[in-house]
N, C-alpha and C positions, 0 to 999 in steps of 0.2 A: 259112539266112538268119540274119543278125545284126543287132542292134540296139546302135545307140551307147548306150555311160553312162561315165562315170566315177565313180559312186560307189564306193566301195571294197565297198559289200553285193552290188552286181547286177554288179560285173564279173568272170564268169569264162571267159572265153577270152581268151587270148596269141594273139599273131601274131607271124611273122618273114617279114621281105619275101629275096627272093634276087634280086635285081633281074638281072644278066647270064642266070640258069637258068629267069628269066619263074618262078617259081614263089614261091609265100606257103604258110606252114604254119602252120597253126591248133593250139593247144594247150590243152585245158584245163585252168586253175588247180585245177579241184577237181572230186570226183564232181559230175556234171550229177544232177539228179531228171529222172523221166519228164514231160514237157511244161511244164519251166522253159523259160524265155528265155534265148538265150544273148545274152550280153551284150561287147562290145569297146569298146575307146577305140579310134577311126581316129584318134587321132593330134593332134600340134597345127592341122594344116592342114583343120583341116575346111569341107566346104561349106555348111553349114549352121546355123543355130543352135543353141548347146550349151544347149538348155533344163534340164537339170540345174543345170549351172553359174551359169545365171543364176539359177534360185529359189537357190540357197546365197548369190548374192551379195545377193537382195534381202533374206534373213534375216540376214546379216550387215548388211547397213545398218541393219532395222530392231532389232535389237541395242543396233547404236551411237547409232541415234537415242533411241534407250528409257533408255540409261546417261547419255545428255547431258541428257535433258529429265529425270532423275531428280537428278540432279547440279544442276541448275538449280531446282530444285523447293525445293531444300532450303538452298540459297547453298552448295555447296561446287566445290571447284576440285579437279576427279577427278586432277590431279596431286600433291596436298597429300594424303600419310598424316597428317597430323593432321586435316585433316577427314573421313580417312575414321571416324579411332576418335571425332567427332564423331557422326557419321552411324550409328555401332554402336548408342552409347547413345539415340538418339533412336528407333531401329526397337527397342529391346527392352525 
């Protein structure tokens, strides 16, 4: 049995579908350890929710939301390199 991830740490087993010969072949990326998980991306169509994918997307938001309200914190325009070497001398 396998279990979906796409992270790049928990995924080690390949697949190859051969669709006209009905057969799939399973490949492992790397030595397996004795009662690791094995781990597959099914792909983009999946039925389910990529619960991985989403906690990386809700770290990535909150990221951005931390860079903007930090940015705002301080009046600088995260586009403008002269606010950021503003923004050097004030944190050091």
């Amino acid at each position: 049995m396998f279990n979906h991830s796409t992270h790049p740490k928990r995924l080690n087993v390949s697949w190859i579908r051969d669709v006209p010969g009905e057969i799939i072949t399973y490949t492992t990326l790397r030595d397996i350890s004795i009662g690791e998980e094995l781990c597959i991306s099914y792909g983009a169509r999946l039925t389910f929710e990529d619960v991985e994918e989403r906690e990386r997307a809700d770290e990535r938001r909150k990221e951005e939301e931390l860079e903007a309200t930090h940015f705002w914190q301080f009046g600088f325009d995260a586009e403008n390199t002269e606010d950021e070497e503003k923004e050097k001398e004030i944190v050091t």
